[in-house]
N, C-alpha and C positions, 0 to 999 in steps of 0.2 A: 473815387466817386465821380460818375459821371456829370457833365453839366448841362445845361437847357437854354434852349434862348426861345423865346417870347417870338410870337407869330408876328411876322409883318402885318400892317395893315389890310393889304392886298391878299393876303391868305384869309385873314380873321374877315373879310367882309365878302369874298368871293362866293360865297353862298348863300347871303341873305340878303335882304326888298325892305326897302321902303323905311319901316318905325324901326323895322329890327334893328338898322346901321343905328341909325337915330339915340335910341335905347342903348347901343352898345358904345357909343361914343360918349354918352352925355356924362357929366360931370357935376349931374345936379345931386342932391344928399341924399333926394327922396326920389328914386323911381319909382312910377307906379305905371301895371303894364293890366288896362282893361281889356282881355280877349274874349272871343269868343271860341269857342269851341272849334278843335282843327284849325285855328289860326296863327298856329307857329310859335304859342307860349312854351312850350320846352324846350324846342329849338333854340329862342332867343334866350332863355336864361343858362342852356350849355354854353353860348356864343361867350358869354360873360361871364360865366365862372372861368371858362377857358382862357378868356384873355386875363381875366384879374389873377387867375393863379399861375400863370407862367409869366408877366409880366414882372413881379418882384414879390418876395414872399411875403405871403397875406393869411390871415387865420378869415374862413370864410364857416357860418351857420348858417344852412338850407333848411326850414324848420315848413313841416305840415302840419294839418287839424291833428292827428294823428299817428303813431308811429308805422302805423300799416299802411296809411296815405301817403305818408312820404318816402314809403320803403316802394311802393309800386309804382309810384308818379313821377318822382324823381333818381334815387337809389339805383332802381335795377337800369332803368334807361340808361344814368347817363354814366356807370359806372360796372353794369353786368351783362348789356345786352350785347349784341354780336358789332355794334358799332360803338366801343367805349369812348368816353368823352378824351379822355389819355391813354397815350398807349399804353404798355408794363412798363418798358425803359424809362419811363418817368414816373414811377410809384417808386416810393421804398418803402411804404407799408400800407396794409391793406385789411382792415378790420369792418368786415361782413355784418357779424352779431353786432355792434356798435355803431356801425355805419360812419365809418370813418378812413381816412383819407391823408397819405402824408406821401407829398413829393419830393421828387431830390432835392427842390430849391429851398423847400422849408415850409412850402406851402401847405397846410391845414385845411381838410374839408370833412364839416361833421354834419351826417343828415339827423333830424331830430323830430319827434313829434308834440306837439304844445300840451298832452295831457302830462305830461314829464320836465316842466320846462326846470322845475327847480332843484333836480338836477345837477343844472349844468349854471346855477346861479353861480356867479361869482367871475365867470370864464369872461375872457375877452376876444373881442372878433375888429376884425377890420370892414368886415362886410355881413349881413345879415339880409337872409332871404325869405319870402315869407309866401309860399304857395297855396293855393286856392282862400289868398285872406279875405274873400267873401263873407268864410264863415267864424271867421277869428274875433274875438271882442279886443276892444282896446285897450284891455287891462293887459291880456297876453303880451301885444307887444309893446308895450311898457315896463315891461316885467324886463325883455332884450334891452330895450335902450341904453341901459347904462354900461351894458357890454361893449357898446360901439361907443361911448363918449369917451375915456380915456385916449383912445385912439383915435376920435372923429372919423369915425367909424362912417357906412352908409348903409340904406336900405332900400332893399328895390320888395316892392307889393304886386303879387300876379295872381289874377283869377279872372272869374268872371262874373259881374254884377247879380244883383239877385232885388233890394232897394236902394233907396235914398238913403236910410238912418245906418247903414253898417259902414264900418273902418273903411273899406275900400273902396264904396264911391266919394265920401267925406276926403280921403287923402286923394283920388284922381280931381277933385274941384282945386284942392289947392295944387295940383299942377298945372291948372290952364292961365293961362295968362290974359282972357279980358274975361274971367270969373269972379266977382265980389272977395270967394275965400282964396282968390291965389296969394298964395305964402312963398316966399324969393326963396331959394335951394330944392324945389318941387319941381318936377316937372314928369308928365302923364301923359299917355297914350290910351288910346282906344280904338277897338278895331272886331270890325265886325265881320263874319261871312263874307260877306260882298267885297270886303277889302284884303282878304285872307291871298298867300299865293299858292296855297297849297289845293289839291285836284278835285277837291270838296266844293272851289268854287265856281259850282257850275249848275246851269237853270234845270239838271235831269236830278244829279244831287240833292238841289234845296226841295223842288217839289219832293222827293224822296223822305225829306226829314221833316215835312210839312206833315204829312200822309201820317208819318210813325211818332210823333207826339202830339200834345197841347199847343194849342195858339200860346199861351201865357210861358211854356219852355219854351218855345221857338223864339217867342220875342229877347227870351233872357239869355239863355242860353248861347243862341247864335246873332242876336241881333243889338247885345250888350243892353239894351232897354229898363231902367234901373226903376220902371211904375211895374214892368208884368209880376212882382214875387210880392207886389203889396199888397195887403188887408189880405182876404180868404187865401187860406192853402191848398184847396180845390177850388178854385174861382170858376171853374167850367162846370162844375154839376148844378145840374137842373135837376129839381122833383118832379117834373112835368119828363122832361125829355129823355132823363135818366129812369125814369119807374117801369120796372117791370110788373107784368101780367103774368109771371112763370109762376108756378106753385110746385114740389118738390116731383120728382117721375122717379120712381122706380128703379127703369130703365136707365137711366143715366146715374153714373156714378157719385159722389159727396167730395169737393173741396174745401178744406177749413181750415181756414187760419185764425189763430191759437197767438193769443196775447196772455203771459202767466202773470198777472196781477192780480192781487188778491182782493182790491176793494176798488172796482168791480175785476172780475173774472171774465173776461170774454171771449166769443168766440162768432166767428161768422161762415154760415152754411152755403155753399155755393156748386154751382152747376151750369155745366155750357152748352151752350145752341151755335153750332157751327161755331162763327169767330166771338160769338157775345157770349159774356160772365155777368151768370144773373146771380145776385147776393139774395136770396130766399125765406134765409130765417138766422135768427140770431141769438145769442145764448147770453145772458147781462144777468151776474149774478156775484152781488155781495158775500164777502165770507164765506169762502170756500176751498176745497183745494183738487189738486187734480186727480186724485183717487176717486173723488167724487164727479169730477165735470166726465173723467173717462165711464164711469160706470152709467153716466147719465145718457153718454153717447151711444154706448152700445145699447142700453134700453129702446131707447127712442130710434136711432137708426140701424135697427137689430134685421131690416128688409135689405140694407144693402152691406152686408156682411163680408166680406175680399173686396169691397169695392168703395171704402173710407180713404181720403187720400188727407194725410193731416200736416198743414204748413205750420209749425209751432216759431215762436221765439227762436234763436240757435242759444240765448242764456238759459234755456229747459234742460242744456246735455249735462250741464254743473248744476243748477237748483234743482232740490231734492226736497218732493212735500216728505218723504220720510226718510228716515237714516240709511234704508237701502236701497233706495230709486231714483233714480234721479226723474223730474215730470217726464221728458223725453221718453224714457224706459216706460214710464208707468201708461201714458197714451199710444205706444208702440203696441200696445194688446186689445187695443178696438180700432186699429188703422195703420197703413202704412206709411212713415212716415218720410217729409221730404224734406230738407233742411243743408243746409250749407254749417260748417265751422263757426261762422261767426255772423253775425246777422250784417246785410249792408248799411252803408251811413244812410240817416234818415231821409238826407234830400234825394239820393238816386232811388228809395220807394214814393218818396214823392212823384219825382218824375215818373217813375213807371205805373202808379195811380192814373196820375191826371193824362198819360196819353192813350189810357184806355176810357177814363170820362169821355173826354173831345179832343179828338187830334186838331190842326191848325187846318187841317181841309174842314172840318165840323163833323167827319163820322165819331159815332159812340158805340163803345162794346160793352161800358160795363152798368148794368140795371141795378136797381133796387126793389125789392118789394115794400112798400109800405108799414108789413109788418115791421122790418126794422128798422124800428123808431128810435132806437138809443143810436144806430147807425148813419139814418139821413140827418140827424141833430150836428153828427160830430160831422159831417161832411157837408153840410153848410153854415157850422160855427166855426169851425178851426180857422185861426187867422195866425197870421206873424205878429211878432212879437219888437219891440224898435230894434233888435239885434239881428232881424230878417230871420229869427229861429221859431221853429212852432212854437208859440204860448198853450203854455201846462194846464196853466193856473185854472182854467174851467175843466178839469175834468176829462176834455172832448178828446183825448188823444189816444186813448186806450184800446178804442174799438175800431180807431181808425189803424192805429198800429195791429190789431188781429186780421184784417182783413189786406193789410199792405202786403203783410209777411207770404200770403201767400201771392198776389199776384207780381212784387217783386222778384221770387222767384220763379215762378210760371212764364211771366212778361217780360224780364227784364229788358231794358235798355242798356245795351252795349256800345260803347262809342258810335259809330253815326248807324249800328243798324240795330234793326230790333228783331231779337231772337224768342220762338215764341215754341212754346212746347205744346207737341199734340194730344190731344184728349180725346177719350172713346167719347162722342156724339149720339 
């Protein structure tokens, strides 16, 4: 068996600025790394897995919101992509489906998603990771802690802020040192755009990402700003500045995204003018199912017949209003349908919502007609919840989820650019 030796100092720092050294040296219990967006968060947490796992064997958990989060975020980067965090001569095992990790020196590396954590209850770590814990409640990582106390263990926290009341601005306070909650073994970074090294930070750039979102993402997303994700979840719509004058044409084609909930049932009717998505009419119906909503559509928009384009749920390819269709199948016969595998995490339709409400320059693309009243309701009631997650509890998310589904798709936001799909006009 081959053996390994631990990177010098001067290798393990040769490539990073500033907090990264900072972060990769410190020795405090609790890292906490506030980033913002393209500011060298995976970078610095390869830096650290790399040094802690070659330096002497370490059992190390990399845990995301989810298990497809931390398989795309962390996983394939820093373990599948064309620059792997180790080379092969230092693996002796290498479990893909698992997502796990064993080096020649003994060293242990498991990625993991937190809807699974109990699992791996019982398991011990010398180090625990805990990526975009933004969205993480504190029970989650409560649930780890006792993994690392046997071993005094440590934990580093990375993401990027969204409030005040979630885990990971609560633990970057107790890392600063003239902050009321600093707590001794903490210590926290934050780092925004502006302080970023990477080629994003630059004045054609930021106008660039200004332009292609919300003021209130801009603020959080890249300017770490822990008030932009508080109270409303479209904090940019206006009924005034947001209301549309469109009424349905013919000539233009039907976009509708399709929320499969049964009480209510919704759906939102849409149609574009050049670059604007006017929401036109809306369908809010108690106790029903989609045998019915699809038969209602073809009635009613029986004029624009090949020309239905329908954004459903992606949980419609498995729910099945009856034993032989899944809804999916069953709305594929008044429209065709467009849809991904698996629907995205809630807050990247967030995001791609609110940078068609008002990007951070003040343009708006996306309107409402007044008719839809169960739609402006939920689009300027939905607020956060103190765990910074949308609050349920009233009802208002339903119709906001039909109508995301589809400009999520349509619109999405892709890391720093925005890719947008063309539509007959």
């Amino acid at each position: 068996m081959s053996t390994t030796t631990a990177l010098t100092p001067v290798e393990v720092l040769s490539n990073l600025a500033g907090y990264q050294i900072e972060a990769l040296l410190s020795e405090a219990k609790v890292r906490v790394l506030l980033n913002s967006r393209q500011s060298g968060k995976t970078s610095t947490l390869r830096s650290i897995i790399y040094k802690e796992g070659l330096q002497q064997p370490t059992d190390i958990l990399v845990f995301g919101v989810t298990h497809r989060s931390v398989k795309y975020n962390l996983w394939k980067p820093l373990f599948e992509g064309s620059d792997p965090i180790y080379p092969r001569h230092l693996i002796k095992t290498m479990n893909r489906t698992d997502m796990f990790v064993e080096l020649l020196n003994g060293t242990t590396i498991r990625c993991s998603g937190l809807e699974n954590v109990d699992a791996i209850l019982g398991a011990t770590a010398d180090l625990a990771i805990f990526d975009e814990a933004q969205s993480l409640s504190e029970d989650a990582i409560n649930k780890i802690q006792p993994m690392l106390s046997t071993r005094d263990g440590n934990m580093i926290l990375a993401g990027t802020v969204r409030t005040r009341t979630n885990i990971l601005w609560k633990y970057y306070e107790k890392g600063q040192l003239d902050h009321p909650d600093y707590t001794p073994g903490f210590r926290s970074w934050r780092v925004t755009v502006y302080d970023s090294p990477t080629p994003n930070n630059n004045p054609d750039m930021i106008q660039f990402l200004k332009s292609s979102m919300s003021l209130s993402q801009f603020k959080a997303e890249f300017e770490c700003d822990p008030d932009s994700g508080q109270g409303r979840v479209i904090p940019d719509y206006d009924s005034t500045l947001n209301r549309s004058d469109k009424t349905l044409n013919v000539d233009k084609p039907l976009y509708i995204g399709i929320d499969f909930n049964v009480k209510p049932y919704t759906a939102v009717i849409h149609q574009v003018y050049d670059n604007d998505i006017h929401a036109i009419e809306e369908l809010y119906i108690n106790d029903t199912n989609t045998h019915k909503v699809a038969e209602l559509i073809k009635n009613k928009y029986q004029q624009w017949e090949n020309r239905i384009f329908i954004y459903p749920d992606a949980t419609g390819t498995a729910r099945k209003t009856s034993s032989k269709n899944s809804d999916i199948t069953i709305l594929s016969k008044v429209g065709k349908i467009v849809v991904n595998r698996s629907n995205p995490l809630q807050s990247n339709r967030i995001n791609a919502f609110n940078a068609q409400v008002c990007t951070a320059t003040g343009t708006r693309h996306y309107f409402v007609h007044p008719n839809c009243k169960h739609l402006i309701e939920s689009l300027l009631g939905l607020i956060y919840d103190d765990n910074g997650k949308m609050d349920k509890k009233a009802g208002l998310d339903h119709i906001f989820d039909a109508t995301s589904y589809f400009i999520a798709k349509a619109y999405p936001i892709k890391s720093t650019r925005i890719v947008q799909q063309h539509f007959s006009t």
